[in-house]
C-alpha positions, 0 to 999 in steps of 0.5 A: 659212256667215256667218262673224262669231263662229263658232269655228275651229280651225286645227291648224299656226298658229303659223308659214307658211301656218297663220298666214296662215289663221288671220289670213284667219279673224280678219279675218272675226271669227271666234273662232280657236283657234291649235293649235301643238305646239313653236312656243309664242311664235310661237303667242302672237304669231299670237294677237296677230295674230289679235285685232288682225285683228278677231278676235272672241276668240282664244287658243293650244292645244298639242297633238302631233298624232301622238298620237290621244288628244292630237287628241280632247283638243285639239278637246274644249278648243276646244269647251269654251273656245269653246262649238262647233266650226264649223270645222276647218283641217287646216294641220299637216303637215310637207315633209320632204326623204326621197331614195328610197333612204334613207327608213326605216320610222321616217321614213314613219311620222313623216310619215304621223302627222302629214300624213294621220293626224292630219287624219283623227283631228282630222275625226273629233273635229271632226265629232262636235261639228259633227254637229247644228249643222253644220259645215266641214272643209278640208284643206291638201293640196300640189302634191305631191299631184298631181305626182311629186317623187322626193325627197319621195315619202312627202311626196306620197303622204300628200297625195295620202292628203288629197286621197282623205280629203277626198273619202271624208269629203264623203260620209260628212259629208253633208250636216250637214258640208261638206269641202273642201281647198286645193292650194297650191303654190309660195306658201312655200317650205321654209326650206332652199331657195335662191334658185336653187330660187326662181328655178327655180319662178318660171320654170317656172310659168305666171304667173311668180311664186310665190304667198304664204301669203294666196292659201291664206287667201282659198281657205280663206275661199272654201271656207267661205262656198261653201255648196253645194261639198264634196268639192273641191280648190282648186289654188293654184298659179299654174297650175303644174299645167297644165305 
């Protein structure tokens, strides 16, 4: 897909990672939709970012992606506003710490809303508007997805939900819509970790350093300009999944 002036949207881009991308998008001149749910000036300040990156036009949308009406809303908007939607990234999610034995019903749930649900209900009102004209979908997955983190076991389990999703959706999609996703691990770590865990991870990853939000945004540039890849997984972990 040439990139320059085709419409994105990028759900969780006010902050981290979904910033990164959606700056990586702008740098191709992309038109960029910044989806936040709570973070409105950080949003505003990724708009900013976005235009001064070379984006052709980009503007902030709000949206609670645990409700599905809100989802369908939002994506109508963006096709309104922009005209299209030619790329989804599904970034939105939430890395909450659950220990086993305390999780509740109310905890799973929330989790699940937003980290497996929403990007399967956004896939959905994204590719109604992308069936004619084509279209891509990537999905952020997590390192989680492929290892086992017994104080994040809901966090795991529903990015192991997106990894499935983005191979079930790939073939239902095809070949009017491409799907992809991105495994990142280690390049942002959650707000509450130390500099012990820093440390920690560094020495136990192959290439001995932590990855940054960036490296998830080339991915994500890649997987849109791969014509002929879909229903893959681009692990960007330093090799850590190799131990």
């Amino acid at each position: 897909m040439e990139l320059g002036g085709r419409v994105a949207l990028v759900t969780g881009a006010g902050r981290r990672v979904g910033r990164a991308i959606a700056l990586g998008l702008a740098a191709k001149g992309m038109r960029v939709a910044i989806h936040y749910h709570s973070s409105a000036d950080e949003a505003e300040e990724s708009v900013r970012l976005a235009r001064a990156a070379g984006a052709s036009d980009a503007w902030s949308a709000r949206a609670d992606l645990r409700d599905s009406g809100a989802i369908t809303r939002l994506v109508d908007d963006v096709v309104q506003y922009g005209g299209a939607i030619d790329v989804l990234v599904n970034s939105a999610a939430e890395m909450r710490r659950t220990p086993f034995d305390s999780v509740t019903p109310a905890e799973w749930d929330d989790i699940m809303a937003l980290n497996m649900r929403s990007p399967f209900f956004c896939s959905q009102a994204a590719a109604r508007h992308m069936k004619e004209r084509g279209g891509v979908i990537v999905n952020i997955a997590d390192l989680a997805a492929l290892e086992t983190w017994p104080d994040y076991i809901p966090h795991g389990i529903s990015k192991a939900g997106v990894m499935q999703m983005t191979r079930a959706l790939a073939r239902k999609l095809a070949p009017a819509i491409r799907v992809n996703a991105v495994v990142p691990g280690a390049v942002l770590l959650p707000e509450h970790w130390t500099s012990a865990d820093a440390d920690h991870l560094v020495s136990t990853t192959p290439l001995k350093r932590l990855g940054s939000p960036d490296d998830v945004a080339r991915a994500v540039v890649y997987l849109l300009e791969a014509d002929y890849v879909t229903g893959d997984a681009v692990v960007v972990d330093g090799g850590r999944n190799l131990r």
